[in-house]
BALOBA-1460 file (C-alpha; in Angstrom, 3 decimals):
// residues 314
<rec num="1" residu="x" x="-20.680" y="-34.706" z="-37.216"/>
<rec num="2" residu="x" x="-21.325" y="-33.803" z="-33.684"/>
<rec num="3" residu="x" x="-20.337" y="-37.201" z="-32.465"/>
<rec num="4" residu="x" x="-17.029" y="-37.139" z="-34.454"/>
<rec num="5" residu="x" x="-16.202" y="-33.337" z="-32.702"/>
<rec num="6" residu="x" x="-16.964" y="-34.834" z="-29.070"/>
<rec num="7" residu="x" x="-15.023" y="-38.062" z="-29.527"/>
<rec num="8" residu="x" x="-11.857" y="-35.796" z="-30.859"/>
<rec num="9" residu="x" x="-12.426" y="-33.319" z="-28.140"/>
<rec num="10" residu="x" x="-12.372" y="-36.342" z="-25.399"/>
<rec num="11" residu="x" x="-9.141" y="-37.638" z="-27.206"/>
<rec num="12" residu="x" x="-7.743" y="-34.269" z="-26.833"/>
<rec num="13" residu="x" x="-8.617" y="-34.287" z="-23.208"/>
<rec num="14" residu="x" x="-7.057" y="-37.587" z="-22.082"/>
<rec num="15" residu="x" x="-4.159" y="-36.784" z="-23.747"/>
<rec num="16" residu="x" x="-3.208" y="-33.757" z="-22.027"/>
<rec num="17" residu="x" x="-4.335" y="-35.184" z="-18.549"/>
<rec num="18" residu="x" x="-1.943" y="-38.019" z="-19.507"/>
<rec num="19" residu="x" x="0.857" y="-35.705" z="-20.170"/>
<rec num="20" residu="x" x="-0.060" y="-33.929" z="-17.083"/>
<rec num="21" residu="x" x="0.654" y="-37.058" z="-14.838"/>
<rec num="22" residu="x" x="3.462" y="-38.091" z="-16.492"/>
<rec num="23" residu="x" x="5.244" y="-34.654" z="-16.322"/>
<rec num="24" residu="x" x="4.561" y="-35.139" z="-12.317"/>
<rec num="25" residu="x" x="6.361" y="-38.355" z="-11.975"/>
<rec num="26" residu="x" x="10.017" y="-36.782" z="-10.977"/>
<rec num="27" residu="x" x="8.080" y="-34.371" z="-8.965"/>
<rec num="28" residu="x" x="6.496" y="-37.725" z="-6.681"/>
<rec num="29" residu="x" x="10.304" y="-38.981" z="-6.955"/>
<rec num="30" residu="x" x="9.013" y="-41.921" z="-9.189"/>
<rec num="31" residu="x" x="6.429" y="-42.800" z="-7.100"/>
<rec num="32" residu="x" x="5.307" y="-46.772" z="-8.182"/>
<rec num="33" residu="x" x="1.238" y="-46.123" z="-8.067"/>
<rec num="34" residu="x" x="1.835" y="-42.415" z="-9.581"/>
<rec num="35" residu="x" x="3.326" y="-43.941" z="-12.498"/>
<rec num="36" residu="x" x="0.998" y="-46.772" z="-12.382"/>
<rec num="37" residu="x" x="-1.759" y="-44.094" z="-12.273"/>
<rec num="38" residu="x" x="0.315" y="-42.348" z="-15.404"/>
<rec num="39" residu="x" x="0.551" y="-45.797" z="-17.713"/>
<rec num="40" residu="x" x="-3.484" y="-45.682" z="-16.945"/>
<rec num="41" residu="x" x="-3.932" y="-42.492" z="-18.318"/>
<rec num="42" residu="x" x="-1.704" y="-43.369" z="-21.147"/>
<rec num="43" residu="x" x="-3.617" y="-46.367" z="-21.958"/>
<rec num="44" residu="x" x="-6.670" y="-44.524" z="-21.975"/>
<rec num="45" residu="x" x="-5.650" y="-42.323" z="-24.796"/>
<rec num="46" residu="x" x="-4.738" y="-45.612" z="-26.826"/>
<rec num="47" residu="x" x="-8.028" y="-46.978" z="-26.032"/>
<rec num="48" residu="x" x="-9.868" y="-44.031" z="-27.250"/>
<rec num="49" residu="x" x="-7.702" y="-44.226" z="-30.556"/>
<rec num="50" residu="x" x="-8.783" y="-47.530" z="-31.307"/>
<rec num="51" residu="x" x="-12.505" y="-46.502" z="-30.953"/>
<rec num="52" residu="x" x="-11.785" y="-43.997" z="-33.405"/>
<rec num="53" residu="x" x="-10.458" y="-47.140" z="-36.135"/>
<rec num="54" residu="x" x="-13.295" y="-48.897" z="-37.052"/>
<rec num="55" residu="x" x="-14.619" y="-45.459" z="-38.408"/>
<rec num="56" residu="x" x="-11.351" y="-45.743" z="-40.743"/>
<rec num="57" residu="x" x="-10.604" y="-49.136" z="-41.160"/>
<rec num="58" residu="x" x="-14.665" y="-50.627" z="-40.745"/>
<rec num="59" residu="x" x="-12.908" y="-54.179" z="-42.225"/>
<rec num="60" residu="x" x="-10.908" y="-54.554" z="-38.668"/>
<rec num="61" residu="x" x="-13.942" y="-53.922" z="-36.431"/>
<rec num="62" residu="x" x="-13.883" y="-57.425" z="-34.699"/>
<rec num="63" residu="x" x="-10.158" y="-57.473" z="-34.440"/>
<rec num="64" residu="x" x="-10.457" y="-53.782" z="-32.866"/>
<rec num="65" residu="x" x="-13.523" y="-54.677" z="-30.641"/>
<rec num="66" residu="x" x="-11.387" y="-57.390" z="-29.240"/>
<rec num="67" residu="x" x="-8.466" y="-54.933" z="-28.816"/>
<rec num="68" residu="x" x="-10.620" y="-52.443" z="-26.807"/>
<rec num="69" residu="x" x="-11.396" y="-55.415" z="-24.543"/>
<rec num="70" residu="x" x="-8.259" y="-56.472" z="-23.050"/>
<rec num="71" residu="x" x="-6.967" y="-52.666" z="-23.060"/>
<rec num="72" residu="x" x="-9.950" y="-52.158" z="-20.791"/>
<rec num="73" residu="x" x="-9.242" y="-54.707" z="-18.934"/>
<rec num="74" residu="x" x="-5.284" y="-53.845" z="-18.521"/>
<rec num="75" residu="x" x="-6.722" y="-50.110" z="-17.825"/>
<rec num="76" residu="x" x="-8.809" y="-51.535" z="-14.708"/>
<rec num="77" residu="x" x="-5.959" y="-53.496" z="-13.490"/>
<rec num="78" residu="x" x="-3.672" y="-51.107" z="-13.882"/>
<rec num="79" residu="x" x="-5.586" y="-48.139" z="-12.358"/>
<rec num="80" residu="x" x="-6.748" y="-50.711" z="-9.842"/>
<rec num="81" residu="x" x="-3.381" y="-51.596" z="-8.481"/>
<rec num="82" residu="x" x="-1.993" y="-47.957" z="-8.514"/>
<rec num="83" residu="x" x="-5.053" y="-46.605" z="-6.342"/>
<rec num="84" residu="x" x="-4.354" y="-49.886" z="-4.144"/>
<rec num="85" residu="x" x="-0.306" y="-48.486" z="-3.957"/>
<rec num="86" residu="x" x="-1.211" y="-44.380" z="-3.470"/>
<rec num="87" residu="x" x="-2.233" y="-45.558" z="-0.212"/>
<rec num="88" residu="x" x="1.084" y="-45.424" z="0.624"/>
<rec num="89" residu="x" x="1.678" y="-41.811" z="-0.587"/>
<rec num="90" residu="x" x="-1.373" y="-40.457" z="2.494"/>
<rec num="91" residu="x" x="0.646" y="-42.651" z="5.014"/>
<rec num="92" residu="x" x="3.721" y="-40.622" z="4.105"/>
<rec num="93" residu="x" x="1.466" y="-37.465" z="4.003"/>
<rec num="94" residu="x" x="0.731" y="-38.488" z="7.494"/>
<rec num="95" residu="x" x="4.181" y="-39.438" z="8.478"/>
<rec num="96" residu="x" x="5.282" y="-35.798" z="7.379"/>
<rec num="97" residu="x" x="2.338" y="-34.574" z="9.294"/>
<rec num="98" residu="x" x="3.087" y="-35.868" z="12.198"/>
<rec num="99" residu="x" x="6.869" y="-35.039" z="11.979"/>
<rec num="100" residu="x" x="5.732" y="-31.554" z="11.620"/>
<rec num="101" residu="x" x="3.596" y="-31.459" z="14.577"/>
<rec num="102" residu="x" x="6.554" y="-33.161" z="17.048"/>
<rec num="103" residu="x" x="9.140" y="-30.113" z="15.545"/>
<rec num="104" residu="x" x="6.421" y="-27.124" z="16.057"/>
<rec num="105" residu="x" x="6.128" y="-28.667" z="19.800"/>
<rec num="106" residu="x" x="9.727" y="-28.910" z="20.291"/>
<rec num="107" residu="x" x="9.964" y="-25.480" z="18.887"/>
<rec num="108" residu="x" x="7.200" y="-24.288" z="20.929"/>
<rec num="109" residu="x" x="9.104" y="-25.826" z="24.198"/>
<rec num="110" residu="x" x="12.650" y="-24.114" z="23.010"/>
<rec num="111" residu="x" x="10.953" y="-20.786" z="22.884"/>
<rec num="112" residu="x" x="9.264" y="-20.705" z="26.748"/>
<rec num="113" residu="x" x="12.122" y="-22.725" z="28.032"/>
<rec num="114" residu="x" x="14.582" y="-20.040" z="26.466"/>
<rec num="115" residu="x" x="11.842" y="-16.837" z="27.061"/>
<rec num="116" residu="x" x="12.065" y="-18.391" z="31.018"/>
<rec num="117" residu="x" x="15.995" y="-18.717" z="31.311"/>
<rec num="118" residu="x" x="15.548" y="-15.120" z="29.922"/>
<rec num="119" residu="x" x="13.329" y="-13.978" z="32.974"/>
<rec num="120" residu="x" x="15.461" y="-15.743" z="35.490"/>
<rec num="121" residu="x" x="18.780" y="-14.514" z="34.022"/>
<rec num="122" residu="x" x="17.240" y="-10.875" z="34.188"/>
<rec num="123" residu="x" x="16.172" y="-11.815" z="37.781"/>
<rec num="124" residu="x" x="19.426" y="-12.604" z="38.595"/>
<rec num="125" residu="x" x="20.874" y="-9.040" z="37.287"/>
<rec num="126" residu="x" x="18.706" y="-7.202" z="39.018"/>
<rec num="127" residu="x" x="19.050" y="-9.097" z="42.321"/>
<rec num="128" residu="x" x="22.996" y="-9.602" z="42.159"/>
<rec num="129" residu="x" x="23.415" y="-6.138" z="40.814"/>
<rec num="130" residu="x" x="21.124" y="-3.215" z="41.429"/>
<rec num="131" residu="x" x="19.507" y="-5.184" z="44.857"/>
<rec num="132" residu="x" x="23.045" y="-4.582" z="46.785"/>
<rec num="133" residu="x" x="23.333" y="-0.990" z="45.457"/>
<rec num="134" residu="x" x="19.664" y="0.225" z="46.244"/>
<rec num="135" residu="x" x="20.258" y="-1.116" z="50.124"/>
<rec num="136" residu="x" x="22.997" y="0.617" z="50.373"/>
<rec num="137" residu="x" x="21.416" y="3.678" z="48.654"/>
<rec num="138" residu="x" x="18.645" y="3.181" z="51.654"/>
<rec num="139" residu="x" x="20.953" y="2.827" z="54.227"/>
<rec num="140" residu="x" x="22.892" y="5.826" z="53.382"/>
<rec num="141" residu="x" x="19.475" y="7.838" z="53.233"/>
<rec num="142" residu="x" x="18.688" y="6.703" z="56.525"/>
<rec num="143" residu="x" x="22.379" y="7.752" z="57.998"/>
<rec num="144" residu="x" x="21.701" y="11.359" z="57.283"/>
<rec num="145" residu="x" x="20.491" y="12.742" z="60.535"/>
<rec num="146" residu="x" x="20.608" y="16.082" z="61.614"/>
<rec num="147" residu="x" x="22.754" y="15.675" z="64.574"/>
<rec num="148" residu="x" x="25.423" y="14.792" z="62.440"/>
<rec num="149" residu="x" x="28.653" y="16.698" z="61.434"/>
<rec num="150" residu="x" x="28.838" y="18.583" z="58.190"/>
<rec num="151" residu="x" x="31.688" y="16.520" z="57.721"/>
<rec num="152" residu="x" x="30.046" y="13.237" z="58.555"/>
<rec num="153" residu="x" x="27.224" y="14.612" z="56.161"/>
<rec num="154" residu="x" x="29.155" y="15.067" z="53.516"/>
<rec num="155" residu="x" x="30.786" y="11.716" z="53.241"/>
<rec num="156" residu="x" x="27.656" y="10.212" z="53.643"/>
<rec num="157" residu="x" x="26.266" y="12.567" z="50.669"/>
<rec num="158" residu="x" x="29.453" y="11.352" z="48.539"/>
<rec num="159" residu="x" x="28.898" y="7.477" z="49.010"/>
<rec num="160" residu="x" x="25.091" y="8.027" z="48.370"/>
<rec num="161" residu="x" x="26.530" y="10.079" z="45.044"/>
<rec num="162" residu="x" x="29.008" y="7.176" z="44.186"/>
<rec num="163" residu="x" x="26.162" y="4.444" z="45.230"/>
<rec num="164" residu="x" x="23.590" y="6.112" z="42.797"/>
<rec num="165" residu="x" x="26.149" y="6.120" z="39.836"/>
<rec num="166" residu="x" x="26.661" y="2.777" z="39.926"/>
<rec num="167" residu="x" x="23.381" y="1.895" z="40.109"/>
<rec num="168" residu="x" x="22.524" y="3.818" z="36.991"/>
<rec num="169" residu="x" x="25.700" y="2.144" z="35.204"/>
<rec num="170" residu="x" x="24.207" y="-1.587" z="36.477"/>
<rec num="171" residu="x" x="20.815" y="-0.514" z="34.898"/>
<rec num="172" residu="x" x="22.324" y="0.899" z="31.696"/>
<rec num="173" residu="x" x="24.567" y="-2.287" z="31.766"/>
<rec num="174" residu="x" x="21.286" y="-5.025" z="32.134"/>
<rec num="175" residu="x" x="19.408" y="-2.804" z="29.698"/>
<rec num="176" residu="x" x="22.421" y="-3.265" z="27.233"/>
<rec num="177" residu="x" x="22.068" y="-7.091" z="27.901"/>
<rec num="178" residu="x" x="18.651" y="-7.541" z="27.150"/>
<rec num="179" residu="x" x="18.343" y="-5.198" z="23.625"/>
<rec num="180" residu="x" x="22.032" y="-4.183" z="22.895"/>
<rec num="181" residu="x" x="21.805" y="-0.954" z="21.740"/>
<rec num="182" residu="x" x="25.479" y="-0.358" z="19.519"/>
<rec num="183" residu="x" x="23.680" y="-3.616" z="17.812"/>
<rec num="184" residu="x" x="20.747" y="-1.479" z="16.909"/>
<rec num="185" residu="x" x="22.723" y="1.574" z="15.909"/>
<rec num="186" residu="x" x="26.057" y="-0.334" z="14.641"/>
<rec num="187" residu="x" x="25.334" y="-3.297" z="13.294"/>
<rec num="188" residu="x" x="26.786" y="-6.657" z="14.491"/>
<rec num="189" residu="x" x="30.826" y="-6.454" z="13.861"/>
<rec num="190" residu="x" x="30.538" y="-3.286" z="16.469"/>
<rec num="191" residu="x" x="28.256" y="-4.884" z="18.923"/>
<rec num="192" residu="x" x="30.315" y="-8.182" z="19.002"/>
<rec num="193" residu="x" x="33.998" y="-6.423" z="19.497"/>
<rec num="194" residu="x" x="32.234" y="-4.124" z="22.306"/>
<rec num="195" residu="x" x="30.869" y="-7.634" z="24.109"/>
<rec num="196" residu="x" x="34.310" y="-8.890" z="23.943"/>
<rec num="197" residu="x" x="36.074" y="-5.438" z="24.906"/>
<rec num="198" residu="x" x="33.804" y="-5.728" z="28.284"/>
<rec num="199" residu="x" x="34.470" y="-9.354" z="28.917"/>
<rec num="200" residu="x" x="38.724" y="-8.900" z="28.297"/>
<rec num="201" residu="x" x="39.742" y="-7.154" z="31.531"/>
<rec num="202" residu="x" x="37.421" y="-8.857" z="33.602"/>
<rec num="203" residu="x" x="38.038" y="-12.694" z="32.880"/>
<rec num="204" residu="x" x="41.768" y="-12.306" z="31.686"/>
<rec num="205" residu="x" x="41.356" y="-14.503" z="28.937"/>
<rec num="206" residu="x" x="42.308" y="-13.751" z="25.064"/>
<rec num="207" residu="x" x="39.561" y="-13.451" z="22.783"/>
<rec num="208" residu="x" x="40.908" y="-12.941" z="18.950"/>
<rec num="209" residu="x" x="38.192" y="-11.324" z="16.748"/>
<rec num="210" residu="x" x="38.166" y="-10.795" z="12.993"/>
<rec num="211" residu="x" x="35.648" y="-10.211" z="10.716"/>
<rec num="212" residu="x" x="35.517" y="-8.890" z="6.859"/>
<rec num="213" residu="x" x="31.725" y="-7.342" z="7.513"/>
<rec num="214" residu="x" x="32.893" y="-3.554" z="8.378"/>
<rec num="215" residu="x" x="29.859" y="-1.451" z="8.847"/>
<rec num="216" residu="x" x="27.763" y="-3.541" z="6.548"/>
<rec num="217" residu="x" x="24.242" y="-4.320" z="8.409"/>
<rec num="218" residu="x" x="21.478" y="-7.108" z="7.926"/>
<rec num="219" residu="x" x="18.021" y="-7.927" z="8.772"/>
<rec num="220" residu="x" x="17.312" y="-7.368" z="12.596"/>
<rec num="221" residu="x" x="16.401" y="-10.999" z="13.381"/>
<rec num="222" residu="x" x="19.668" y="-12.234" z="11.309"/>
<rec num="223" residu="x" x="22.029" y="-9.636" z="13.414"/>
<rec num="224" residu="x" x="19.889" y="-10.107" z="17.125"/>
<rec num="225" residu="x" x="20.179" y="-14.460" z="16.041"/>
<rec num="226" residu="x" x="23.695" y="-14.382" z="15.393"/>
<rec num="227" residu="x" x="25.188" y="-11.628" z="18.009"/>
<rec num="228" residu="x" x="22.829" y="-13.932" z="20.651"/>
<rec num="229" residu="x" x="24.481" y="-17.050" z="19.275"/>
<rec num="230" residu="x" x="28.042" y="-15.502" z="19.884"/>
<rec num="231" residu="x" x="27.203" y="-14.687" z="22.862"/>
<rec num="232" residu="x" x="26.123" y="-17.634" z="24.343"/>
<rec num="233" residu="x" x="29.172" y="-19.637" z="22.852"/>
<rec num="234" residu="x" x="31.566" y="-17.340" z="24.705"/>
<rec num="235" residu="x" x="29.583" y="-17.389" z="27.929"/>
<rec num="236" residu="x" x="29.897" y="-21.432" z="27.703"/>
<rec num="237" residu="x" x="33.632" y="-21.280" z="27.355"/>
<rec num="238" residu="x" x="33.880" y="-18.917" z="30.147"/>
<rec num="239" residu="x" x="31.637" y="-20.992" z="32.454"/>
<rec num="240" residu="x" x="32.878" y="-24.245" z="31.737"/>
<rec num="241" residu="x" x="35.986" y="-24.738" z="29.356"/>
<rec num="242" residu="x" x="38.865" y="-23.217" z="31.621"/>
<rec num="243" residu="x" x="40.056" y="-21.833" z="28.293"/>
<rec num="244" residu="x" x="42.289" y="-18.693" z="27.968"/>
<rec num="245" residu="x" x="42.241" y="-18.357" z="24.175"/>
<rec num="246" residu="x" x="39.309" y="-17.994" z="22.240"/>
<rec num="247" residu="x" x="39.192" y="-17.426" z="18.151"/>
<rec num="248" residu="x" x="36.277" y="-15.915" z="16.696"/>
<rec num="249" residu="x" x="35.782" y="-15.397" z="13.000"/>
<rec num="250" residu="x" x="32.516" y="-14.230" z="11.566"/>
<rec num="251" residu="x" x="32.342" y="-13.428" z="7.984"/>
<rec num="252" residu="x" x="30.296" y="-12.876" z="5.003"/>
<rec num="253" residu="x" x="31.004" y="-14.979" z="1.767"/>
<rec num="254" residu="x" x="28.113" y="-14.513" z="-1.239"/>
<rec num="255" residu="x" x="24.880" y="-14.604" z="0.653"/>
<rec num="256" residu="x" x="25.905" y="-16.595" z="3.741"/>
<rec num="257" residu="x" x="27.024" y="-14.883" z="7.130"/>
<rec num="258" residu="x" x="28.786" y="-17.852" z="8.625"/>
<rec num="259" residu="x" x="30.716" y="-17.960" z="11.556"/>
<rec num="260" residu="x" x="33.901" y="-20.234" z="13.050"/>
<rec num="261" residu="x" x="34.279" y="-20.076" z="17.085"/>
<rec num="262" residu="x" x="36.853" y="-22.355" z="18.930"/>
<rec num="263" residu="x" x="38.174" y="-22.171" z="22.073"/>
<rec num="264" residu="x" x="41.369" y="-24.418" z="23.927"/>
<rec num="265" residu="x" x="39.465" y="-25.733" z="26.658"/>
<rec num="266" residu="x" x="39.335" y="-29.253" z="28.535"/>
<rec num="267" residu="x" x="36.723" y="-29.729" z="25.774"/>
<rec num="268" residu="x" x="33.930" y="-32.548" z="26.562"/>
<rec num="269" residu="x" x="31.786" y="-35.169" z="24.853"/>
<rec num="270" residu="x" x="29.237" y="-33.774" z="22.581"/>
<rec num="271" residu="x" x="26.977" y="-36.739" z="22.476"/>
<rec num="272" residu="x" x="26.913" y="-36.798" z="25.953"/>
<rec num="273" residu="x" x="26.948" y="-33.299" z="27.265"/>
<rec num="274" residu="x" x="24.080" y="-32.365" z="24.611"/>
<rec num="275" residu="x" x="21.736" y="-35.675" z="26.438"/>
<rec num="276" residu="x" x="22.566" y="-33.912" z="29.986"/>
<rec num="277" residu="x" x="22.516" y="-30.348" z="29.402"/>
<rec num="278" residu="x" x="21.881" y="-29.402" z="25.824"/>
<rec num="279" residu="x" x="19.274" y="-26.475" z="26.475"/>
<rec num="280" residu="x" x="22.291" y="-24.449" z="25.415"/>
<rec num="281" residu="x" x="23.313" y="-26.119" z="21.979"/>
<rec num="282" residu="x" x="19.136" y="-26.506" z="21.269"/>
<rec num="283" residu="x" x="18.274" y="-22.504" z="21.778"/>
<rec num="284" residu="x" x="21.080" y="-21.448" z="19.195"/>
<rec num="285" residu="x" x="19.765" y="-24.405" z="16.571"/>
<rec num="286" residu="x" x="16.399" y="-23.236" z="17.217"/>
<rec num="287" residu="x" x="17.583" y="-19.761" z="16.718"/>
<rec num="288" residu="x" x="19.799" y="-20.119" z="13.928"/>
<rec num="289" residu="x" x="17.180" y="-22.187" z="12.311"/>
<rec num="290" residu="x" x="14.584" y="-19.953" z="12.282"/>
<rec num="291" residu="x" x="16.767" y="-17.549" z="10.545"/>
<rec num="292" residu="x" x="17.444" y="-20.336" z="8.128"/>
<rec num="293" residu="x" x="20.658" y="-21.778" z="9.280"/>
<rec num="294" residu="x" x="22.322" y="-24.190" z="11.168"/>
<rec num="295" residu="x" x="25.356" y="-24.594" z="13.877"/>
<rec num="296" residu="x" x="27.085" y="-28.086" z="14.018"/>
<rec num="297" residu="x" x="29.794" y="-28.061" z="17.490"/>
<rec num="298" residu="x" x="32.827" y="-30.696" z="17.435"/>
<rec num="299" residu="x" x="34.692" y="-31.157" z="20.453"/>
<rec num="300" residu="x" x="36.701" y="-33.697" z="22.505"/>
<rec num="301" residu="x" x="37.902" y="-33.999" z="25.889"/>
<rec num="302" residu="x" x="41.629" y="-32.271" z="26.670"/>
<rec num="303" residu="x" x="40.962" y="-30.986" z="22.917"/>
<rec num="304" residu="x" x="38.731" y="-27.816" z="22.804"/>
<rec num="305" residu="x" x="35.689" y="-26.768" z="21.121"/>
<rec num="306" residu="x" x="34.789" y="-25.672" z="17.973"/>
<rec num="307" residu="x" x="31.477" y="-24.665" z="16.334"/>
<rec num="308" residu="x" x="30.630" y="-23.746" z="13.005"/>
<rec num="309" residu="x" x="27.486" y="-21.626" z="12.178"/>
<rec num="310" residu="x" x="25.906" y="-20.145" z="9.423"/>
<rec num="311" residu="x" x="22.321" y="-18.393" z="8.321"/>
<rec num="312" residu="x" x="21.342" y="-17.988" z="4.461"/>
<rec num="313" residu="x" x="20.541" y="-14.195" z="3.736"/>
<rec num="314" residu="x" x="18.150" y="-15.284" z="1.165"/>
């Protein structure tokens, strides 16, 4: 009685492991030795049910024997040939592996390549624009003298005043660079418009804005990766396309903030520029990708540039 529970219980059990592997077939996207694998378990359960005949039908027990033979067999084979094939599934397993590895590096070389054009850009700030206005701050210091006029005094107190303020603006302007703060407090449709409002009567060129976001805000790293993003597009058209028209149009649609920037400049060759110099182009994928999106640029010479960006909110 005993005997008859176990050998039910053991059918039970390679049936279900049977169904198990063959509901994970789709799931190896029909792998050849997984289904191999499957067709053994499946086989297995058959060859158990013929042990069970010859309790039932005792008349067929030579027939049956014979039958349990060559399923054996065919179960060997077949099990034989699928482990011999999953060797391919590990080599793919260590094809993925090492894809993985070669993207975390590249990532890893984005981030101190873009932390170190960082540090030199804010280098460059304080060099170009507070350096000048501290000497002068000095050298004003040093021109008071006692001998003086209160006349010549005063002047010099005025252009030390006047020196000072626009040191404090340069600061507050670097500052606003490096962690904008209207983006912190206003979200990014504010902190965009306010870049552009700054760049406008300075570079005479014609930047059209519009966005459908009003005041609505996102996650800090989606609003820092995208503002950043912008950012750097316009700086590359101001550097290098000799544009004067650039269209900007950042919107929200369902649960993707995407974003469509062209400008009319002497455009250049994608391919090739992105070989020579594509630093630029790689920091805003890596950004945008580790926000979980994406930025694809088109352009051709004496035809523009346009970019197209996006990052999934969820």
């Amino acid at each position: 009685m005993l005997s008859t529970i176990v050998a039910y219980l053991s059918l039970f059990f390679q049936v279900l492991a049977a169904a198990i592997a063959i509901s994970l077939v789709k799931r190896t996207k029909f792998n050849a030795s997984w289904i191999l694998i499957s067709i053994g378990f499946l086989l297995m359960v058959i060859a158990r049910m013929f042990e069970l005949f010859p309790a039932v039908f005792p008349e067929l027990y030579e027939e049956l024997t014979i039958v349990q033979h060559w399923l054996g067999f065919v179960i060997s084979l077949v099990l034989l040939i699928g482990v011999f094939y999953i060797r391919k599934i590990f080599q793919f397993l260590r094809r993925v592996e090492a894809i993985r590895r070669e993207a975390e590096k590249k990532v890893l070389s984005a981030v101190i390549k873009t932390e170190e054009q960082e540090r030199q850009r804010f280098a460059k700030e304080l060099h170009d624009g507070l350096g000048p206005l501290l000497s002068v701050v000095k050298m004003l210091v040093s021109g008071f003298e006692v001998k003086n006029t209160a006349e010549v005094n005063e002047k010099i107190k005025q252009n030390l005043k006047q020196a000072v303020d626009e040191a404090i603006t340069s600061v507050r302007d670097i500052s606003a660079n490096i962690s904008p703060h209207i983006l912190n407090n206003f979200g990014l449709r504010e902190a965009v418009g306010s870049f552009i409002k700054k760049l406008r009567p300075a570079d005479g060129i014609d930047i059209k804005f519009s966005s459908n976001l009003d005041d609505r805000r996102f996650g800090y790293n989606t609003e820092v990766i995208m503002y950043r993003v912008i950012c750097e597009l316009i700086n590359n058209t101001l550097r290098h396309a000799e544009a004067d028209t650039i269209r900007i149009v950042l919107r929200l649609e369902e649960d993707i903030l995407s974003l469509e920037y062209s400008d009319n400049g002497i455009g250049f060759d994608v391919g090739r520029e992105t070989a020579r110099h594509g630093m630029g182009l790689n920091n805003m994928q890596y950004r945008l990708k580790s926000g979980n999106g994406d930025i694809k640029i088109e352009s051709e010479r004496g035809k523009g540039m346009t970019a197209k960006a996006f990052i999934k909110l969820t």
